[in-house]
Each structure stands twice: as C-alpha cells, then as structure tokens.
N, C-alpha and C positions, 0 to 999 in steps of 0.2 A: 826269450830264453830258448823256448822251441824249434826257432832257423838258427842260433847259435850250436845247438845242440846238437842238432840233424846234420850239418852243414860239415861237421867236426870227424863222424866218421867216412866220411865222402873226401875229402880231403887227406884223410890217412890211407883207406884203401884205394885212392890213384898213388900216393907216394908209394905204399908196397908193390902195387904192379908195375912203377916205371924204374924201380932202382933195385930190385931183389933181382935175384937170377932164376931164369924159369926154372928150374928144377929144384929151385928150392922154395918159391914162390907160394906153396902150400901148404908149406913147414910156417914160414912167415906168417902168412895168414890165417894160418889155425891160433895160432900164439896171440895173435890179434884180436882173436874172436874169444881167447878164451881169457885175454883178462878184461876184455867188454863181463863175460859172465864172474869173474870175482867182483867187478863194480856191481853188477844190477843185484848181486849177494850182499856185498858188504854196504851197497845202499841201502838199502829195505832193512838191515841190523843195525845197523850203527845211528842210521837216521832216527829209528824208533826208540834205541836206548838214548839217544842225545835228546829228543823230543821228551822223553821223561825225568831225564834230569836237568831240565831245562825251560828249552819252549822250541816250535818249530821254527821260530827268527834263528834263535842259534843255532839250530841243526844247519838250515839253509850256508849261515855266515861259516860255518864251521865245514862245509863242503866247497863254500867258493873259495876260502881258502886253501882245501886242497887241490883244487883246479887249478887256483896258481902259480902254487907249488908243482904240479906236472906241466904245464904249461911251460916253463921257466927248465925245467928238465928235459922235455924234449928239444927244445930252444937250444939249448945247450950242451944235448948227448948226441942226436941225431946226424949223420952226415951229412953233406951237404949234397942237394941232387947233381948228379951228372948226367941224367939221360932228361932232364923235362928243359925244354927250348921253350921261353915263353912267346908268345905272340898276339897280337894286336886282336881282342877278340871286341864285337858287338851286338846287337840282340839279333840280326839277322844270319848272324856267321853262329850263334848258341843255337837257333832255330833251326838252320842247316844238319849240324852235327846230331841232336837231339833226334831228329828227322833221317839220319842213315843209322842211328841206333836201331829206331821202331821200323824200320825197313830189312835187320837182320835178325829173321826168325831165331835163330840161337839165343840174341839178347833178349827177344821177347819172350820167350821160354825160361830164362833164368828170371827173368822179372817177376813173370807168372809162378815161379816156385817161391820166391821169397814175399808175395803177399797169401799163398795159400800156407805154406810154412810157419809166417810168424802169425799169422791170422790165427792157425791152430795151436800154437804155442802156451801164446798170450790168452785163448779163451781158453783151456786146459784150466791153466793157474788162476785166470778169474775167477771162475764159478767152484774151485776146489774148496777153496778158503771158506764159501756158505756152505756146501757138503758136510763141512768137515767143521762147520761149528752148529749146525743140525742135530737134534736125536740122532742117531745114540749116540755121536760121537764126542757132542760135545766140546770141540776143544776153544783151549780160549784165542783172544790172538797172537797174545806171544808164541805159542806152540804152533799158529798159522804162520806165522812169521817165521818162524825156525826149518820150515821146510825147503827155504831158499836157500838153506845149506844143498840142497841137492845140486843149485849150480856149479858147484865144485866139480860134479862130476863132467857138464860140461865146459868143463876149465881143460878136463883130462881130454874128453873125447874129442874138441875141433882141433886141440895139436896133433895129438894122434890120427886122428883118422883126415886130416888137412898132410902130413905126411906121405901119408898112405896112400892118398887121391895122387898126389906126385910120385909115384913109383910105380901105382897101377894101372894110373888114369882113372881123372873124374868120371867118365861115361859108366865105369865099372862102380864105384861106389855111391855114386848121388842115391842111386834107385834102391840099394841096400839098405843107406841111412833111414830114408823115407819106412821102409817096410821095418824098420827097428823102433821108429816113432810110431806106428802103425800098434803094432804088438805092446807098447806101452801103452795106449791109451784101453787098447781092449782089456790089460788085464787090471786098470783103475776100474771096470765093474763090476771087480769081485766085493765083497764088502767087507771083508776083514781087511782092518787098517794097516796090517804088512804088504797084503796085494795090492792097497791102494799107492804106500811108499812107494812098493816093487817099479809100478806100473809108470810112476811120477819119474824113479829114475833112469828107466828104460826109456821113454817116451825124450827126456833129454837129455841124454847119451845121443837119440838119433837127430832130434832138434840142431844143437849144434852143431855135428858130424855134416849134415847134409849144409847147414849155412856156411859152414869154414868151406867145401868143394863149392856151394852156388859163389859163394863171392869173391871166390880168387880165380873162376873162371870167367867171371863175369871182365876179371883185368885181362886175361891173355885172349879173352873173346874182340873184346874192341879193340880195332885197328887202330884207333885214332878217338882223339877225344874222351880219352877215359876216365875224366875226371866227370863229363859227362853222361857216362855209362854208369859209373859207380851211383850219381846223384840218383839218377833213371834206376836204377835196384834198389836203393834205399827209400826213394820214394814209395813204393808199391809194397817195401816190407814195412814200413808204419804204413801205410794207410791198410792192409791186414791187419793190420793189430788194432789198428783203430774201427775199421769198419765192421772184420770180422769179430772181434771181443765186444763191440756190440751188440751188433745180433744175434751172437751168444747168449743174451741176456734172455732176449725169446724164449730162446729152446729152454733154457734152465727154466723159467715161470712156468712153463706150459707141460712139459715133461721129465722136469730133474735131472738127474745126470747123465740119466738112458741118454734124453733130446741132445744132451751138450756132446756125450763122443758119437751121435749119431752123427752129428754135424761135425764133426772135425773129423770123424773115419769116411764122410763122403769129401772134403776137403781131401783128406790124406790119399784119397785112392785118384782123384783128380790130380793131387801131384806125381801119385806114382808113375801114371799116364804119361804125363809131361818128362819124367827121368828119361821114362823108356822109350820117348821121342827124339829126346835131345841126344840121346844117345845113335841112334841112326843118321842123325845129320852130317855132313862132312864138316871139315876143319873151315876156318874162317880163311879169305880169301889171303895170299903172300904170308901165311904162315903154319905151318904143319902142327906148331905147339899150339896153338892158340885154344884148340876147342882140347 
C-alpha cells in the first residue's frame, strides 16, 4: 500500500510538469497540493466518523472505494499527454538519470527542503495532539481530530501562493513561505489555545505555500527525467516525516513543547538557509525558466 501510494504522487507531479504550460505550471501545482491537503483533512474525519459507526475494515473498504472512483475519473477526464516520449528504460539507464539529479545542486537543494519542510510539519501536528490532550487543556480526540480542519487553509494558500511563485518567481517566495511557518510555530508557545490555533494556522499557510513553489520547481529544475526527479523529492519528503516526526518524539519526552518547536525552528532556520541559497543559483543549463 506504501509504494502504491508514494508511487502515485510522483507520477502526477511529472505529468503537471510535462504537459502544463510554464507559466501556468504553479497555478497547476498549487491546485495539486491543495487537494492532496483536503484528502489528508477529509481522511483523518471521515475515517474516524466511519471507524465509529462501523469498524476500521469499512472505513479502509469505504476509501478504496473511493480510490476507485478517482482512479476511473482521472482515466477518463485527463488529456492525453503530448509532450512525454516514452523510451526503453533499465536499471542502469534509472541509476544514470538518478545520478545527474544528485549531481545538480538546485535539485539537491529542493530535496533537502522537502525532507526539512515536511519533517517539521508532520512533527508540529504529532506532538500537538498530546499537548493538547494534557492539563489544562484537556481536549478529547474528536476536538484533536477537528483541528485538521485547518488544512483548508492550506487548500487556499499552495493555489495561491503556487500562483504567485509563477508571476514573481519561486527564488522570491520559497524563503517567505519558510519564515511564515517560522512565525507560526513560534507563536504555538504561547499558551492560550487561540495562539495555539493562531500559530497552527499560520505555520500551514507557510507549510504548503513553500511545498506548492519546492515541487513545481523541482519540474522546471530537471532537464530530463522528471519523473525521476519528482520520485528523488518525494522520497526525502517522507522520509522527513518519517525520520524527522520521530525524533520528535525525543524532544516532546524530555522537554515538551519548548523541545518540539526548538527542533523544528532549528529545522526551519536550516531551511531558510537553503531558500536563500537556492535563490543565488543560476538557472538550470538550455533553459532560462527552469529554476
């Protein structure tokens, strides 16, 4: 289920960077990213209210069915590509391509944001949910669960500000986003539970904003093999979520919520770094749009 799953938006974001038009290419992808964020919303609700009136079998049966119902819709909505030329690939022609990715610093740079990025994301929302069912707040888990409303907000912000990156240039906004997730995790240590909202939905607002500019550049960055580039990004953003939302676990045990945004604002400031790198780099070689 996990290489199915993983596999799935790696194959979407090379079809938006080979058949969209550069200039729109950010619009596309913000769109992309933001109804990824009404799924990871309406999964975590729907799943829980089906799991109660039910069992988790049917929640499960009851989302592979609608899998296949979108499955079957993009099958059937989607264009058909015109720019992707298939060709005769093997593991030493995959190892090749894989290998001029990690050879151009820009992609290793956008790679390195999307495992510091969702690495801080994902440990944000981990450790919130014990916070926030802790003295004095008490809540229960539905009221923990109801906070994933907030990815609506990032429904809004990767269209918009994916947009935004196509009219003013990603170099200008990557580093914005980051310092707007920056600001939202700082103001989750205030202790009233509206700063803590506040700070949840400010933190993704920038979350998203900066994943819709890393991953559509991540398409105009690679010259070739982009479906390979895209794998090579999406890899390093789960494995942040995985590595880093673990060892998040530390910091929360050993010094509660101080430890967790200590460790995600040294995260965050290590990506700010990397914006404001990537941002001085020139363009990718035979093309001026690319970076």
């Amino acid at each position: 289920m996990g290489v199915t799953l993983g596999g799935l938006p790696a194959v979407a974001m090379t079809y938006v960077s080979e058949e969209v038009h550069p200039k729109s290419i950010g619009l596309a992808m913000g769109l992309f990213i933001g109804g990824n964020a009404i799924g990871g919303m309406a999964g975590r609700l729907v799943t829980g209210f089906l799991t109660d009136f039910g069992s988790w079998r049917f929640a499960l049966s009851c989302l592979g069915a609608l899998g296949l119902v979108a499955a079957i819709a993009a099958w059937r909505s989607l264009p058909s590509a015109v720019n992707f030329r298939p060709r005769r690939s093997n593991l030493a022609s995959q190892l090749r391509s894989f290998t001029d990715h990690i050879r151009d610093p820009g992609l290793c740079g956008l790679c390195a944001e999307s495992f510091l990025l969702m690495g801080s994301f994902v440990t944000v929302y981990n450790y919130l949910g014990y916070r926030l069912a802790a003295p004095p707040y008490g809540f229960s888990q539905t009221a923990i669960g109801a906070i994933f409303v907030v990815y609506l907000i990032g429904t809004a912000s990767s269209t918009w500000v994916g947009d935004l990156a196509g009219r003013l240039g990603r170099r200008k906004v990557l580093w914005a986003m980051i310092v707007i997730m920056l600001t939202g995790v700082a103001v989750t240590t205030f202790s009233q539970i509206m700063m803590i909202l506040a700070g949840i939905a400010i933190a993704t607002f920038g979350f998203f904003g900066a994943h819709s500019v890393a991953s559509s550049w991540v398409g105009r960055r690679a010259q070739r093999g982009r479906a390979q580039a895209s794998a090579l990004y999406l890899f390093c953003y789960y494995a942040g979520s995985s590595i880093v939302g673990s060892i998040g676990g530390l910091f929360w045990s050993s010094a509660g919520w101080w430890g967790v945004t200590g460790l995600v604002s040294a995260l965050l400031l290590a990506a700010l770094a990397v914006a404001l790198w990537l941002a001085t780099l020139p363009p990718a070689v035979q093309s001026a749009e690319a970076a």
